[in-house]
VOGU-3710 file (C-alpha; in Angstrom, 3 decimals, decimal comma):
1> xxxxxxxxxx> 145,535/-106,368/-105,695  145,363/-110,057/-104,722  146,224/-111,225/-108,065  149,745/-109,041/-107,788  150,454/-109,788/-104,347  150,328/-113,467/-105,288  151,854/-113,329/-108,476  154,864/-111,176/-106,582  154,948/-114,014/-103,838  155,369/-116,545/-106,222
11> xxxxxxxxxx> 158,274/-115,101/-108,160  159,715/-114,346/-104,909  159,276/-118,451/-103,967  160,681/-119,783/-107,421  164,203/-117,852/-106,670  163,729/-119,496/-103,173  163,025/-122,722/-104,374  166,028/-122,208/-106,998  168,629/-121,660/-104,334  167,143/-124,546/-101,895
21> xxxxxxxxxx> 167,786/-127,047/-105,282  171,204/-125,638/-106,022  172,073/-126,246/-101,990  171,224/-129,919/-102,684  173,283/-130,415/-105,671  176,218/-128,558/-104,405  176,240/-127,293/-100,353  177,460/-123,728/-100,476  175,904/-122,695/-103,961  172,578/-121,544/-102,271
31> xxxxxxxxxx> 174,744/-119,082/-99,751  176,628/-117,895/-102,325  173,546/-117,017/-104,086  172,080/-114,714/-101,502  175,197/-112,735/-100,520  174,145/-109,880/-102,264  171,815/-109,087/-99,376  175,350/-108,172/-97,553  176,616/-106,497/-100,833  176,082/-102,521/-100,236
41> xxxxxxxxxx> 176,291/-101,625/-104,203  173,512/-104,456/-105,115  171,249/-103,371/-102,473  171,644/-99,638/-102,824  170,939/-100,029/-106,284  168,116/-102,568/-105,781  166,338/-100,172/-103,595  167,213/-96,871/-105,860  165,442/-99,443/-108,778  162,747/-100,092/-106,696
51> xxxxxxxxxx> 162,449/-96,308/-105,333  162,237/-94,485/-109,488  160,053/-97,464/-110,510  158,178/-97,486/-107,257  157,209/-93,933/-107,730  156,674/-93,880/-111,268  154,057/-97,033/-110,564  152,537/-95,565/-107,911  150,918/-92,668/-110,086  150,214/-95,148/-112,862
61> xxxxxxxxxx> 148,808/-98,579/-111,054  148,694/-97,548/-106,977  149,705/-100,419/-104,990  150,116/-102,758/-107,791  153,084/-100,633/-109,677  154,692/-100,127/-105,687  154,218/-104,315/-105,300  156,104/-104,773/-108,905  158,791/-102,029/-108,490  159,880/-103,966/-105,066
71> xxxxxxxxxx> 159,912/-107,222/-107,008  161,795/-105,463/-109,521  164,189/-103,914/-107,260  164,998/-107,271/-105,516  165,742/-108,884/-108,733  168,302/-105,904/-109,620  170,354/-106,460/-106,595  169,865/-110,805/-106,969  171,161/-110,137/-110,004  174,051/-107,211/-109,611
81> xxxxxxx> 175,080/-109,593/-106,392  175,743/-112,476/-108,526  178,966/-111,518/-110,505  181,285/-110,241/-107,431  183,318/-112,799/-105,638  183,130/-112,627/-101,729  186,028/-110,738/-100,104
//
């Protein structure tokens, strides 16, 4: 389990780390980057991503499969949030 958790933590730092660099080249670009927490159709289907492959990874790994299905789910909305324009 600690081997996931930190694996999980550091995927979660690198996209942190990415929009912290992309601030310092250009102000703005790192904001931009994490508006899709404020985007209701990348969250919703970050968390129903998260929810199927949370449940199918529960019965397979336990905790592991729930720790990569919420990595997994944040990445779907990062990524769904990235094409819309803010309105």
């Amino acid at each position: 389990m600690g081997a996931t958790l930190l694996v999980a933590a550091i995927v979660i730092a690198a996209l942190v780390v990415r929009s912290a660099l992309a601030e310092l080249r250009e102000p703005g670009t790192g904001r931009r980057q994490w508006m899709f927490l404020s985007d209701r159709r990348a969250v919703a289907a970050g968390a129903l991503t998260a929810l199927a492959l949370g449940l199918l990874g529960w019965r397979q790994a336990g905790v592991e499969g729930a720790v990569w299905a919420g990595l997994a789910g944040i990445l779907v909305a990062f990524v769904m949030g990235q094409g819309r324009r803010p309105q």
